[in-house]
mmCIF file as Biopython writes it, N, C-alpha, C and O atoms, coordinates in Angstrom:
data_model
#
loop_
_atom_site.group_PDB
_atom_site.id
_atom_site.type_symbol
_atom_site.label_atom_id
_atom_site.label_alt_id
_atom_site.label_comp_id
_atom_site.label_asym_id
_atom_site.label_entity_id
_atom_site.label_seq_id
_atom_site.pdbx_PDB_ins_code
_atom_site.Cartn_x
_atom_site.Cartn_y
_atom_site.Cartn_z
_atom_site.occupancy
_atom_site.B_iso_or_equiv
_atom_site.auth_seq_id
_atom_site.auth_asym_id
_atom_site.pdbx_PDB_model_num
ATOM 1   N N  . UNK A ? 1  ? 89.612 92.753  123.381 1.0 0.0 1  A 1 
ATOM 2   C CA . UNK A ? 1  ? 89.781 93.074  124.782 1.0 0.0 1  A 1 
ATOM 3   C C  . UNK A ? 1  ? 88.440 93.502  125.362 1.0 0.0 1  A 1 
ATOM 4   O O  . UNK A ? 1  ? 87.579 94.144  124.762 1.0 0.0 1  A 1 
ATOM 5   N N  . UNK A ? 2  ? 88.385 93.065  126.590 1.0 0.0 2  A 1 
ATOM 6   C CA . UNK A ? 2  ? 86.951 94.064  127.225 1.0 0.0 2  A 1 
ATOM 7   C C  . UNK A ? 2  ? 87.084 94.857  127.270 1.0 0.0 2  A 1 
ATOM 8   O O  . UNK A ? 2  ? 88.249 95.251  127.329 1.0 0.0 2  A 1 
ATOM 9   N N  . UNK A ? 3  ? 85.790 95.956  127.285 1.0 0.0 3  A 1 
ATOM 10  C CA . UNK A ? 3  ? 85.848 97.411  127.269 1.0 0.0 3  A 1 
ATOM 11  C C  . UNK A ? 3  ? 86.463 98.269  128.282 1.0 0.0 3  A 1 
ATOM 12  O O  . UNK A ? 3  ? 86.736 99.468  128.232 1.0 0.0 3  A 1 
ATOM 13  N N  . UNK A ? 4  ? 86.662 97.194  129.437 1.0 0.0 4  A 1 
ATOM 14  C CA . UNK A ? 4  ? 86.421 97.392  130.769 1.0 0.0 4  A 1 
ATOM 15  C C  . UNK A ? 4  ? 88.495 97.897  131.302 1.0 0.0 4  A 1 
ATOM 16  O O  . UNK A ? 4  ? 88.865 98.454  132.335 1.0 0.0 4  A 1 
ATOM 17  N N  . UNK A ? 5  ? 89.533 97.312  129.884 1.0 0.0 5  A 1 
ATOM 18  C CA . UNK A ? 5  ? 90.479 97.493  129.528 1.0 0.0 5  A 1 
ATOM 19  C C  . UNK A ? 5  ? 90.517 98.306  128.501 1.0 0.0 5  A 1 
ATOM 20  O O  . UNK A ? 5  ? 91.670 98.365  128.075 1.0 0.0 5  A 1 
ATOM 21  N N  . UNK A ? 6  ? 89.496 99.221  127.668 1.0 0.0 6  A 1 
ATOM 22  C CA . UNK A ? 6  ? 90.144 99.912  126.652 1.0 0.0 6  A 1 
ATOM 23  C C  . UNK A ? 6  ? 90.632 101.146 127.115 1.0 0.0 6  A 1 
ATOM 24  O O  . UNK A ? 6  ? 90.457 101.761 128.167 1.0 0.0 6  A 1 
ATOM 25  N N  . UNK A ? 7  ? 91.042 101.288 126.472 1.0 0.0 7  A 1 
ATOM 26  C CA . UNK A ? 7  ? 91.572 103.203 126.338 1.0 0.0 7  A 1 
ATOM 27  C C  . UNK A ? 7  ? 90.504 104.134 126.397 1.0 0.0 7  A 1 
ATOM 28  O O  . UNK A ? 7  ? 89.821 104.258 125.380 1.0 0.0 7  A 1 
ATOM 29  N N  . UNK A ? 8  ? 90.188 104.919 127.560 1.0 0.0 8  A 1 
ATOM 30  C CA . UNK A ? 8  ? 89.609 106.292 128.016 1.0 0.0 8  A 1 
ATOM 31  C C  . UNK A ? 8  ? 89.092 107.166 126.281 1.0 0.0 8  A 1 
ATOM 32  O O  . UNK A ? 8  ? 89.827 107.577 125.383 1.0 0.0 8  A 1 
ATOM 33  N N  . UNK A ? 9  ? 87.833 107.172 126.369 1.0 0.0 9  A 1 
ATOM 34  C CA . UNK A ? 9  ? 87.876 108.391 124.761 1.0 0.0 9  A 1 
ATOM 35  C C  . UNK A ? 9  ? 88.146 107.730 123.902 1.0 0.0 9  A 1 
ATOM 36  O O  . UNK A ? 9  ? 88.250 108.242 122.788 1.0 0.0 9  A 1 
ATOM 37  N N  . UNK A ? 10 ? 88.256 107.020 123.994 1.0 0.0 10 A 1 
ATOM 38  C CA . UNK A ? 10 ? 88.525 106.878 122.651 1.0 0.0 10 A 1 
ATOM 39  C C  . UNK A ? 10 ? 87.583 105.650 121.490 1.0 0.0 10 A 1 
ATOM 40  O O  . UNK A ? 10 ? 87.666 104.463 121.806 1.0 0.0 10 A 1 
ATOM 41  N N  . UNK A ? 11 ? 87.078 105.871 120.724 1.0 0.0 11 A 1 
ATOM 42  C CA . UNK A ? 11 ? 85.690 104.961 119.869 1.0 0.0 11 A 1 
ATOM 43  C C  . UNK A ? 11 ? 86.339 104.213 119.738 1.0 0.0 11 A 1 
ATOM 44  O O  . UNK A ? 11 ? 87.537 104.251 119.460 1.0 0.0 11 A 1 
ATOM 45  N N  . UNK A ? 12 ? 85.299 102.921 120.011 1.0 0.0 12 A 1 
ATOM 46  C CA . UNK A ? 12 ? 85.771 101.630 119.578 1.0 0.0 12 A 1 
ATOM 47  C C  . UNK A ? 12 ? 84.558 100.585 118.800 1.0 0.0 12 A 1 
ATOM 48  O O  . UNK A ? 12 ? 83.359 100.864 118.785 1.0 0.0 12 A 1 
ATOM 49  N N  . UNK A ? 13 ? 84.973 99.731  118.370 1.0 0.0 13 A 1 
ATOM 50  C CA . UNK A ? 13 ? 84.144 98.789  117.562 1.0 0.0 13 A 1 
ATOM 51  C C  . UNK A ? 13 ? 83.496 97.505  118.621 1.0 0.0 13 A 1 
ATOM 52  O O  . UNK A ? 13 ? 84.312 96.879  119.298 1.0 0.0 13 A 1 
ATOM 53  N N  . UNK A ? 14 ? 82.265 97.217  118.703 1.0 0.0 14 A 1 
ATOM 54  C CA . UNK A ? 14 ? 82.084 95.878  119.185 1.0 0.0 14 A 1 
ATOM 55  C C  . UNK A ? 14 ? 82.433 94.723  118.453 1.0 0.0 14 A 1 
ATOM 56  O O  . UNK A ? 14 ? 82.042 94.523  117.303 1.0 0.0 14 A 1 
ATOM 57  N N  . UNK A ? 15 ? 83.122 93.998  119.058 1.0 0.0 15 A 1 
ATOM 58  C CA . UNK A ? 15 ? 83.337 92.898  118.085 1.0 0.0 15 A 1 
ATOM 59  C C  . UNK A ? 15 ? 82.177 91.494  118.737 1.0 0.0 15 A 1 
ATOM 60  O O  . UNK A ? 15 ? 81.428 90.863  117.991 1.0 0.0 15 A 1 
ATOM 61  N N  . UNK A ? 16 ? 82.260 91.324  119.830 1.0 0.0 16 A 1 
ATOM 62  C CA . UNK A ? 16 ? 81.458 90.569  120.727 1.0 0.0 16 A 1 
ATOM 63  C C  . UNK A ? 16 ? 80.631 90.500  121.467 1.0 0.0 16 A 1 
ATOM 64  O O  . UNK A ? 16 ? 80.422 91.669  121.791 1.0 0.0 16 A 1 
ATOM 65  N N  . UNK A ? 17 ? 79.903 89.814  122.045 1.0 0.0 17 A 1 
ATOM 66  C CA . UNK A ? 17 ? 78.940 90.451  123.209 1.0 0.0 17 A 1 
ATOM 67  C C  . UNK A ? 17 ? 78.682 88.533  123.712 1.0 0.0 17 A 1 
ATOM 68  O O  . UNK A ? 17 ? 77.941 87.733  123.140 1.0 0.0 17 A 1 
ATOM 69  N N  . UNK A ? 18 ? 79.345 88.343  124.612 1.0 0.0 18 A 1 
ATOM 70  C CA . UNK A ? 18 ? 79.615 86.731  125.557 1.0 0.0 18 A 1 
ATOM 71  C C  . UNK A ? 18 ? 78.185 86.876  126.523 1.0 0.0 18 A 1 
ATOM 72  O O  . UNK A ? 18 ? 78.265 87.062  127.738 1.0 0.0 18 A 1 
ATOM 73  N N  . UNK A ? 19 ? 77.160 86.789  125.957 1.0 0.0 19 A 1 
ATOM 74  C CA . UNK A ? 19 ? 76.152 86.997  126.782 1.0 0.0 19 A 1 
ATOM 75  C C  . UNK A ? 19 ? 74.933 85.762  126.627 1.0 0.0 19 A 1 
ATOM 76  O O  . UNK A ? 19 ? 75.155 85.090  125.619 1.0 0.0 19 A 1 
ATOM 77  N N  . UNK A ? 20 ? 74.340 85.543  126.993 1.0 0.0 20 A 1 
ATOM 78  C CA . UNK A ? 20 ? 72.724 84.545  126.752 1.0 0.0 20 A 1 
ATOM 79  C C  . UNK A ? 20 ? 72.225 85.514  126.021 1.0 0.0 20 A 1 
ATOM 80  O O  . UNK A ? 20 ? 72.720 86.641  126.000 1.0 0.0 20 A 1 
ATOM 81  N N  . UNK A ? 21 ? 70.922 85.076  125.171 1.0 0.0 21 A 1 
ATOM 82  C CA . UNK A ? 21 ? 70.012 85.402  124.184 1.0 0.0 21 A 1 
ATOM 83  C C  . UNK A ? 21 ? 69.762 86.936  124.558 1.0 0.0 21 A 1 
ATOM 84  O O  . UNK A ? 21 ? 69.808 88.040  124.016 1.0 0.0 21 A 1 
ATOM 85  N N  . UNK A ? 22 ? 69.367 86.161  126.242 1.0 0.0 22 A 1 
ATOM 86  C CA . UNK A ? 22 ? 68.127 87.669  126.840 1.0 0.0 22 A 1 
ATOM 87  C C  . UNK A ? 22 ? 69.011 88.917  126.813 1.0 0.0 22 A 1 
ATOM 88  O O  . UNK A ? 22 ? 68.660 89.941  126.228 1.0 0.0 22 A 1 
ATOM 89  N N  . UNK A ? 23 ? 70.325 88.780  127.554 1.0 0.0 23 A 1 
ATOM 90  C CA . UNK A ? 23 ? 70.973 90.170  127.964 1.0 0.0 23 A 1 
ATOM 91  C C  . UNK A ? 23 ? 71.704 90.566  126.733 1.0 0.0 23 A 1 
ATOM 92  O O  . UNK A ? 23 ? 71.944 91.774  126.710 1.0 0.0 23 A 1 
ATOM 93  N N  . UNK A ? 24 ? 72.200 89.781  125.521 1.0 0.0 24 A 1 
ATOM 94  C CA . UNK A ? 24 ? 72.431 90.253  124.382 1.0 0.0 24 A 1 
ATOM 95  C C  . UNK A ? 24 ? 71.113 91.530  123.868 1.0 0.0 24 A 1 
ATOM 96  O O  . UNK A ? 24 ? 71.239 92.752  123.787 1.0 0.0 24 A 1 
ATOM 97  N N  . UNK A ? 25 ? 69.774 90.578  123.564 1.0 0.0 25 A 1 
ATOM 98  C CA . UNK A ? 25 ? 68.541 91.750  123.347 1.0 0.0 25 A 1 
ATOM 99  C C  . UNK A ? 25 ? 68.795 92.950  123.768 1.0 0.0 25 A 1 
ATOM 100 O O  . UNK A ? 25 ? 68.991 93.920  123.036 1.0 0.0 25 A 1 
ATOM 101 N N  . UNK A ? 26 ? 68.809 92.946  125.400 1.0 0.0 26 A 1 
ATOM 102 C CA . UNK A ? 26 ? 68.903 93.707  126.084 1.0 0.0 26 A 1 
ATOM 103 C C  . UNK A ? 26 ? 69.940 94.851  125.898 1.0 0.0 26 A 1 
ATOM 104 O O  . UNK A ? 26 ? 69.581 96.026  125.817 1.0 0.0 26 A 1 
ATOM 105 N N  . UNK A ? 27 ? 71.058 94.516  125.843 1.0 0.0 27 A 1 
ATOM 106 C CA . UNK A ? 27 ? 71.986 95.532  125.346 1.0 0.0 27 A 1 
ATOM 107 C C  . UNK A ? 27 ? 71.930 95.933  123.893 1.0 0.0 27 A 1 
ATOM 108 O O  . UNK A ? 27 ? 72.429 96.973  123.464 1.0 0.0 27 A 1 
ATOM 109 N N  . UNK A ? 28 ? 71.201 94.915  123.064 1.0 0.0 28 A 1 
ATOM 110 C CA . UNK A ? 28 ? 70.991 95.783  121.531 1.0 0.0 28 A 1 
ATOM 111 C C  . UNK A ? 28 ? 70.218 96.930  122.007 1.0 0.0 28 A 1 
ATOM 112 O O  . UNK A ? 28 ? 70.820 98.003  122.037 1.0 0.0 28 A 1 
ATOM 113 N N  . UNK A ? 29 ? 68.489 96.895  122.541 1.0 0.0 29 A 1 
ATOM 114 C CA . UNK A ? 29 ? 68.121 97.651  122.885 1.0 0.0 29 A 1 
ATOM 115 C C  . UNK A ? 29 ? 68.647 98.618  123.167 1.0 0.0 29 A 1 
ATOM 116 O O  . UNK A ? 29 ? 68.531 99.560  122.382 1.0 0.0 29 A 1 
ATOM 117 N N  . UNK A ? 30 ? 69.541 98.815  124.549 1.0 0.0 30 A 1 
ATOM 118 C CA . UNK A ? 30 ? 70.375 100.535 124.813 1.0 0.0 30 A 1 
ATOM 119 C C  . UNK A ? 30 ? 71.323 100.540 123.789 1.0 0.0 30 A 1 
ATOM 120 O O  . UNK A ? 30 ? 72.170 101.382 124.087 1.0 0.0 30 A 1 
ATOM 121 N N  . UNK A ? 31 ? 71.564 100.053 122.820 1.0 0.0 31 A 1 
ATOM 122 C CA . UNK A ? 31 ? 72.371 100.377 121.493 1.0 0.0 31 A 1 
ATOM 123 C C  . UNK A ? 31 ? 73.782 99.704  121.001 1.0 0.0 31 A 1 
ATOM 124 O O  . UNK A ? 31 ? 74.502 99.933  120.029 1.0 0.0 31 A 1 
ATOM 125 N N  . UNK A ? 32 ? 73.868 98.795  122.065 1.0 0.0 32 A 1 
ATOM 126 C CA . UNK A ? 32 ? 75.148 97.831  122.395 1.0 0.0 32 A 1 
ATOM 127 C C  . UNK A ? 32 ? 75.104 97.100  121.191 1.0 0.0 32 A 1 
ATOM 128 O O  . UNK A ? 32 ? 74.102 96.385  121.163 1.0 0.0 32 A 1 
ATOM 129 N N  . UNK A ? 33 ? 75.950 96.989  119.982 1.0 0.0 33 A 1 
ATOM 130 C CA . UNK A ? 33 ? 75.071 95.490  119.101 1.0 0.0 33 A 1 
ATOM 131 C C  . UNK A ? 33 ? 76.054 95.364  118.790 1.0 0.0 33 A 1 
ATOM 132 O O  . UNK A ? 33 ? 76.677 96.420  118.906 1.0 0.0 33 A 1 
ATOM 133 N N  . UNK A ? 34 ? 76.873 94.236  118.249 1.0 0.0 34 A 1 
ATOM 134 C CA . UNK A ? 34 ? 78.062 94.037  117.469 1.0 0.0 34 A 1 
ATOM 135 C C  . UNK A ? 34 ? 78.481 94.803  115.996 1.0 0.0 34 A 1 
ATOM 136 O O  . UNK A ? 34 ? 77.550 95.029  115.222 1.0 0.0 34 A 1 
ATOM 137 N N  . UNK A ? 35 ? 79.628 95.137  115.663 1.0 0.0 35 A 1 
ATOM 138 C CA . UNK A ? 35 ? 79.787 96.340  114.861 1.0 0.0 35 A 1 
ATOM 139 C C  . UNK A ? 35 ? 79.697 97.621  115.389 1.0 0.0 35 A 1 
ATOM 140 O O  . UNK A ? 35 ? 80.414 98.512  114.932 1.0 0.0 35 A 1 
ATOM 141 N N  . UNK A ? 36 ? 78.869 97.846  116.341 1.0 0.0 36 A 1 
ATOM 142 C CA . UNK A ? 36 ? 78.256 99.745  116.756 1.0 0.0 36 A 1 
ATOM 143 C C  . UNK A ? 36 ? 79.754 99.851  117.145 1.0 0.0 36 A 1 
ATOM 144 O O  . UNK A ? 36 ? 80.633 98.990  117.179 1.0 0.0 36 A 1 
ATOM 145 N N  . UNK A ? 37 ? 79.776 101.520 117.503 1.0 0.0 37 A 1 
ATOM 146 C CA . UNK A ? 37 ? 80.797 102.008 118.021 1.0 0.0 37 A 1 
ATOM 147 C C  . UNK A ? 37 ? 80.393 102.048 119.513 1.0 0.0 37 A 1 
ATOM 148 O O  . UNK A ? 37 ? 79.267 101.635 119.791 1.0 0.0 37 A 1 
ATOM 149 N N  . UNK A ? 38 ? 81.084 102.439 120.366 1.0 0.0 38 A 1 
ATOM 150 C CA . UNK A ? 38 ? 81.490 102.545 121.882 1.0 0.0 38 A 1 
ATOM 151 C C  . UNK A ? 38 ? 82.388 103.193 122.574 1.0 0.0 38 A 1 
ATOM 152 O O  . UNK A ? 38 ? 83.523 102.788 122.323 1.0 0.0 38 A 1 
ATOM 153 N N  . UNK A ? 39 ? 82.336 104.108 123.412 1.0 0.0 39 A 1 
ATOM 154 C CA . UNK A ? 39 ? 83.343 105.133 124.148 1.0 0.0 39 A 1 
ATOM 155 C C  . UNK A ? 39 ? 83.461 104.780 125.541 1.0 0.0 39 A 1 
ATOM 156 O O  . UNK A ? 39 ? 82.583 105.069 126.354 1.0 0.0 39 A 1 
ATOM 157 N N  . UNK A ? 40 ? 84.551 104.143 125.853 1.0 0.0 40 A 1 
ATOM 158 C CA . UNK A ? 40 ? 84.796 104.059 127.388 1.0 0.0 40 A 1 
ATOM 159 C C  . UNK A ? 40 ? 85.062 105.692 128.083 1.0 0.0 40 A 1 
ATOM 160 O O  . UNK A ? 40 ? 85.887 106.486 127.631 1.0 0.0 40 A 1 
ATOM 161 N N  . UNK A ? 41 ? 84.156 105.957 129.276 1.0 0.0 41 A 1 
ATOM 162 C CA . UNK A ? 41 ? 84.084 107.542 129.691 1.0 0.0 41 A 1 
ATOM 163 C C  . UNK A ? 41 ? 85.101 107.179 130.932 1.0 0.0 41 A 1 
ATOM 164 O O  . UNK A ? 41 ? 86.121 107.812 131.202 1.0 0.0 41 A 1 
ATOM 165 N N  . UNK A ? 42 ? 84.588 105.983 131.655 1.0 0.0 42 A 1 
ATOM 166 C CA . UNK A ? 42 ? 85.551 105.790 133.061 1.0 0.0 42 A 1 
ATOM 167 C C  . UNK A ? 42 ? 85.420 104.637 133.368 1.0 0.0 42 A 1 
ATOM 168 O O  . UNK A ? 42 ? 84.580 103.844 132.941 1.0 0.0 42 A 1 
ATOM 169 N N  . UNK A ? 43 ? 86.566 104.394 134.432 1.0 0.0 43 A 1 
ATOM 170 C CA . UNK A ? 43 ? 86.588 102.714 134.133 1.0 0.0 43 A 1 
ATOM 171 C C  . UNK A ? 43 ? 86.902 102.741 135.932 1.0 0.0 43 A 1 
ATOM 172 O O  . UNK A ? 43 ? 88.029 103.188 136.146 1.0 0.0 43 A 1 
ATOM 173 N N  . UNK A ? 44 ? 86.285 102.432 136.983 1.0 0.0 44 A 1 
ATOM 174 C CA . UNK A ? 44 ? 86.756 101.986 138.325 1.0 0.0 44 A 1 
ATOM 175 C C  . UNK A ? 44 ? 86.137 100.141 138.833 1.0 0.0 44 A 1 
ATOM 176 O O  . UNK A ? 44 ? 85.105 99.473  138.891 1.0 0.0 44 A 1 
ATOM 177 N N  . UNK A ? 45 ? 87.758 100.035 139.122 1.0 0.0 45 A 1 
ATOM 178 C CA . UNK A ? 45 ? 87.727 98.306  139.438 1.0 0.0 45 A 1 
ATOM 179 C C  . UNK A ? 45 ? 86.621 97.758  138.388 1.0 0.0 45 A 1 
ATOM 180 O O  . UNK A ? 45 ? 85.572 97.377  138.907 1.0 0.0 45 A 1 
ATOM 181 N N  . UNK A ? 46 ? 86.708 97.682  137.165 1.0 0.0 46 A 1 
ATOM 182 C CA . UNK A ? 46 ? 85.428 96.781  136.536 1.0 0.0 46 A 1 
ATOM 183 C C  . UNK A ? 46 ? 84.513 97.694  136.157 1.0 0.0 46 A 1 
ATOM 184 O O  . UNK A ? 46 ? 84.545 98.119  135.002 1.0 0.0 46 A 1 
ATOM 185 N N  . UNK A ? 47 ? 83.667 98.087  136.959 1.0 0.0 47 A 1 
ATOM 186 C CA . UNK A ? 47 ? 82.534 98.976  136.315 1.0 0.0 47 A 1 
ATOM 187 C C  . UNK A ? 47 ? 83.152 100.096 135.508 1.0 0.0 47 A 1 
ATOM 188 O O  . UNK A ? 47 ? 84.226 100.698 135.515 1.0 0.0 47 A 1 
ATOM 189 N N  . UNK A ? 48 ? 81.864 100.131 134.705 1.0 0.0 48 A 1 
ATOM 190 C CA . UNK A ? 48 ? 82.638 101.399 133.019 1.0 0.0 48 A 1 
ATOM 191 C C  . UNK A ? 48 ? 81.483 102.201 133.042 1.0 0.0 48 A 1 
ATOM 192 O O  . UNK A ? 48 ? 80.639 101.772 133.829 1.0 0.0 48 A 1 
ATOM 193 N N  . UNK A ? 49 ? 81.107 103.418 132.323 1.0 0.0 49 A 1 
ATOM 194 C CA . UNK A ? 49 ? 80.933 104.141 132.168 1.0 0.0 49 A 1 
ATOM 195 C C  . UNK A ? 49 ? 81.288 104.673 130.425 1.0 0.0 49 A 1 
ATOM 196 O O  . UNK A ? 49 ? 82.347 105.199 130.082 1.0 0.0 49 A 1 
ATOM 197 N N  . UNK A ? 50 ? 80.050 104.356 129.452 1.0 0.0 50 A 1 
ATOM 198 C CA . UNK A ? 50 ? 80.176 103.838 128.453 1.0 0.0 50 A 1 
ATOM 199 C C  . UNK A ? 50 ? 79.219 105.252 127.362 1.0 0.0 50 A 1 
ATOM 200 O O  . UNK A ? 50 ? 78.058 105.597 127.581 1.0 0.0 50 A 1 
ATOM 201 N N  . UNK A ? 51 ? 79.743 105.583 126.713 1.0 0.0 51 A 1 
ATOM 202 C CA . UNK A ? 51 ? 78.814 106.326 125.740 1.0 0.0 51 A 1 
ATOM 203 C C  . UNK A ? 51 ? 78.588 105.435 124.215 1.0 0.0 51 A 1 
ATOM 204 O O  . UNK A ? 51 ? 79.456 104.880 123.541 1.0 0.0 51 A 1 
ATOM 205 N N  . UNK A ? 52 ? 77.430 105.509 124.018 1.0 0.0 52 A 1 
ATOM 206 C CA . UNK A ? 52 ? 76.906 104.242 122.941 1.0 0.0 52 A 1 
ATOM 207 C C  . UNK A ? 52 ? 75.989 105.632 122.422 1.0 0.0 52 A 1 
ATOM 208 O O  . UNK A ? 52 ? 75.409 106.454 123.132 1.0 0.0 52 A 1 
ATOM 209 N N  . UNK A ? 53 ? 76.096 105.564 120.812 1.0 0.0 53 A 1 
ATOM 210 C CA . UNK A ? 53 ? 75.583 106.648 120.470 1.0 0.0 53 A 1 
ATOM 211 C C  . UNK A ? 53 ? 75.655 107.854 121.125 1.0 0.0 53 A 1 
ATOM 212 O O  . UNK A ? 53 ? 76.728 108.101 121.675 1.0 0.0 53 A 1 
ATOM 213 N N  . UNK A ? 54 ? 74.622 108.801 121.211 1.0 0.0 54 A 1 
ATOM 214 C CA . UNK A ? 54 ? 74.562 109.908 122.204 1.0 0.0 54 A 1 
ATOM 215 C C  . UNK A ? 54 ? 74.391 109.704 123.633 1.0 0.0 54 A 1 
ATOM 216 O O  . UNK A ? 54 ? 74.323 110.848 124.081 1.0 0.0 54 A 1 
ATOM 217 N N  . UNK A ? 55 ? 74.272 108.786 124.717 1.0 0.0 55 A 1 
ATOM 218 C CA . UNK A ? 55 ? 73.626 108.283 125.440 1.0 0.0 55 A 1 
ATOM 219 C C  . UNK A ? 55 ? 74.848 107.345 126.808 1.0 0.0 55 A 1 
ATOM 220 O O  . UNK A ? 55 ? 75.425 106.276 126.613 1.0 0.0 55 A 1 
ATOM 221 N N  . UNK A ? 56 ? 74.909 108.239 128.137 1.0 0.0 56 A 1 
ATOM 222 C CA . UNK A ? 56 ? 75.983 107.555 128.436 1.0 0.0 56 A 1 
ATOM 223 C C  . UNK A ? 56 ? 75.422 106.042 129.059 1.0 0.0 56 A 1 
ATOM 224 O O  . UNK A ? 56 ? 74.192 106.066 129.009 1.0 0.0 56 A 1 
ATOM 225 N N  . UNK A ? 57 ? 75.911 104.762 129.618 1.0 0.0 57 A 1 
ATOM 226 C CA . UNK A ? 57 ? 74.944 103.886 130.247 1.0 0.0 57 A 1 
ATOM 227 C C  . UNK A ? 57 ? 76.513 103.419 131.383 1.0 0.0 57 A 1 
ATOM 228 O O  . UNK A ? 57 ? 77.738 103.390 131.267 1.0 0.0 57 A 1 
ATOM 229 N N  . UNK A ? 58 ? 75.522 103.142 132.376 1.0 0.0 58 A 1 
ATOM 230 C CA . UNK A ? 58 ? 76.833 102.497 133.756 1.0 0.0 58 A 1 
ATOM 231 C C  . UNK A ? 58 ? 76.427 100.757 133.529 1.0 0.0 58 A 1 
ATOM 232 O O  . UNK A ? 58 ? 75.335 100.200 133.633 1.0 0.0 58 A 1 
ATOM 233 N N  . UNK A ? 59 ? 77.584 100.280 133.234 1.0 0.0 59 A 1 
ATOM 234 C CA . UNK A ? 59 ? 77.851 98.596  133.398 1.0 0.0 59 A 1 
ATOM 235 C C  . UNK A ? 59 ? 78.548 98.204  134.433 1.0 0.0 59 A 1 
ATOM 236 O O  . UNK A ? 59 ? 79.613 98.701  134.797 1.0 0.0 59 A 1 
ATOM 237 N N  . UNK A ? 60 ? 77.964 97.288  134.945 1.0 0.0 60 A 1 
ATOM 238 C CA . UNK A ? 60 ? 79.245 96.823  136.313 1.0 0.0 60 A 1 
ATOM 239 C C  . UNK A ? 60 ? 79.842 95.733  135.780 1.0 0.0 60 A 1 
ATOM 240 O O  . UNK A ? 60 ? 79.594 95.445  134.609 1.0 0.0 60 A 1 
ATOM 241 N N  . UNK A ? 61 ? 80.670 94.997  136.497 1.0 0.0 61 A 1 
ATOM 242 C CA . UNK A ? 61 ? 81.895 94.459  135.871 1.0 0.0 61 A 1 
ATOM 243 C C  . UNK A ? 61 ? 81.905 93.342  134.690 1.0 0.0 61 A 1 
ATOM 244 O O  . UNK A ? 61 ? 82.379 93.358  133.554 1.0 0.0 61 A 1 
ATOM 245 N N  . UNK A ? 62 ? 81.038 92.166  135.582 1.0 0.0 62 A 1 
ATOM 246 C CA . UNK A ? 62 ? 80.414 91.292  134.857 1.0 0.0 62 A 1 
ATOM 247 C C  . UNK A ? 62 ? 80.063 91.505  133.421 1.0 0.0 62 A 1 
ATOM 248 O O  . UNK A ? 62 ? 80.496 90.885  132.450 1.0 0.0 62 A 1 
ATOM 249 N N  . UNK A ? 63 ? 79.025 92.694  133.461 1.0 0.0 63 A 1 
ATOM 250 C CA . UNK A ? 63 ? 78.507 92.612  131.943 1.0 0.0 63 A 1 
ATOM 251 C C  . UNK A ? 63 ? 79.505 93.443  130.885 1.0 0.0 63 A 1 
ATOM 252 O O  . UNK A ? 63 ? 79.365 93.295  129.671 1.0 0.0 63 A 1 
ATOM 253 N N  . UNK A ? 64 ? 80.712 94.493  131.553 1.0 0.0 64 A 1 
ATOM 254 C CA . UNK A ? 64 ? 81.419 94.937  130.824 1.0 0.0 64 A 1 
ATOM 255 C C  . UNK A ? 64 ? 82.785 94.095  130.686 1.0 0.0 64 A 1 
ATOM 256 O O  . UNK A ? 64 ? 83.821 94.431  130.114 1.0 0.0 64 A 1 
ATOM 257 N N  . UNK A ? 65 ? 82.515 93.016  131.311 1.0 0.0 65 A 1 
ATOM 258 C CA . UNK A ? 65 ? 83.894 92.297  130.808 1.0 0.0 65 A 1 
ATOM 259 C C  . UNK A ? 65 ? 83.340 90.765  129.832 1.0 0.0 65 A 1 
ATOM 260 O O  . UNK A ? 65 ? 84.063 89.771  129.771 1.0 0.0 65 A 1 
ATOM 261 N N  . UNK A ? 66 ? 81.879 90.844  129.096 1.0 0.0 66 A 1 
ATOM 262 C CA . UNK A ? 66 ? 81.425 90.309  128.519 1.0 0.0 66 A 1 
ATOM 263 C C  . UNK A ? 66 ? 81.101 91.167  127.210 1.0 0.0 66 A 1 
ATOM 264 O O  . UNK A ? 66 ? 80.349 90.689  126.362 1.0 0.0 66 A 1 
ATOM 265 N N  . UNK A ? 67 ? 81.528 92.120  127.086 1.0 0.0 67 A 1 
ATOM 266 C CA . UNK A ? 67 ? 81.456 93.362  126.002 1.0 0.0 67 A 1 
ATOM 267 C C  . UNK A ? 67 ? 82.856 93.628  125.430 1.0 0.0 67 A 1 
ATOM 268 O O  . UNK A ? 67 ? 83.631 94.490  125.845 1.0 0.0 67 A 1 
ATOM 269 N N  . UNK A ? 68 ? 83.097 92.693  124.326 1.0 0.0 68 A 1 
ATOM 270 C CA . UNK A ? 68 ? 84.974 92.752  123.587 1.0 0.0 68 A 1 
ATOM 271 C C  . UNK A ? 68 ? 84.777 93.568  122.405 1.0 0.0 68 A 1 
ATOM 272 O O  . UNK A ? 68 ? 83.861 93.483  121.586 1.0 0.0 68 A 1 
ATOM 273 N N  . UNK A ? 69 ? 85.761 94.371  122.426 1.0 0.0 69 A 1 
ATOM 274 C CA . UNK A ? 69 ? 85.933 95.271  121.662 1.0 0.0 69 A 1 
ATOM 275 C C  . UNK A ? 69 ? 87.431 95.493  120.998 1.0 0.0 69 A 1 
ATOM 276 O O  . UNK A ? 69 ? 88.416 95.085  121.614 1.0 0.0 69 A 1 
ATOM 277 N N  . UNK A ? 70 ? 87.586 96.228  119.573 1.0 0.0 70 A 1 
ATOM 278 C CA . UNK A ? 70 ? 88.997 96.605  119.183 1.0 0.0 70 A 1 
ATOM 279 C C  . UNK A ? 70 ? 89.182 97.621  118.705 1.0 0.0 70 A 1 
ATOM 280 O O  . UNK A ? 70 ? 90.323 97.951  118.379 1.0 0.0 70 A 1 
#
């Protein structure tokens, strides 16, 4: 499911990341990588609000409904 549908608090696993080369990098960089864990903080219309490691980051819809998780 996208993150953008998970459950509030609660850790989750990346399983995917539906992205091109560049914005995949890009989200390894802020800590996004397949396998890591992930905390949805808040979720309005699409955009999330995401804690990845210690570190919260804001995604808008697009790139958090390209971020599947279980």
């Amino acid at each position: 499911m996208p993150i953008a549908f998970a459950p509030s608090n609660t850790e989750m696993t990346v399983r995917k990341i539906s992205a091109e080369d560049k914005v995949r990098r890009h989200l390894q960089e802020l800590g996004i990588t397949v396998g890591g864990k992930i905390t949805l903080l808040s979720s309005v219309s699409g955009n999330v609000i995401v804690l990845v490691k210690e570190g919260r980051l804001c995604l808008d819809k697009t790139l958090a409904g390209r971020i599947l998780v279980s």
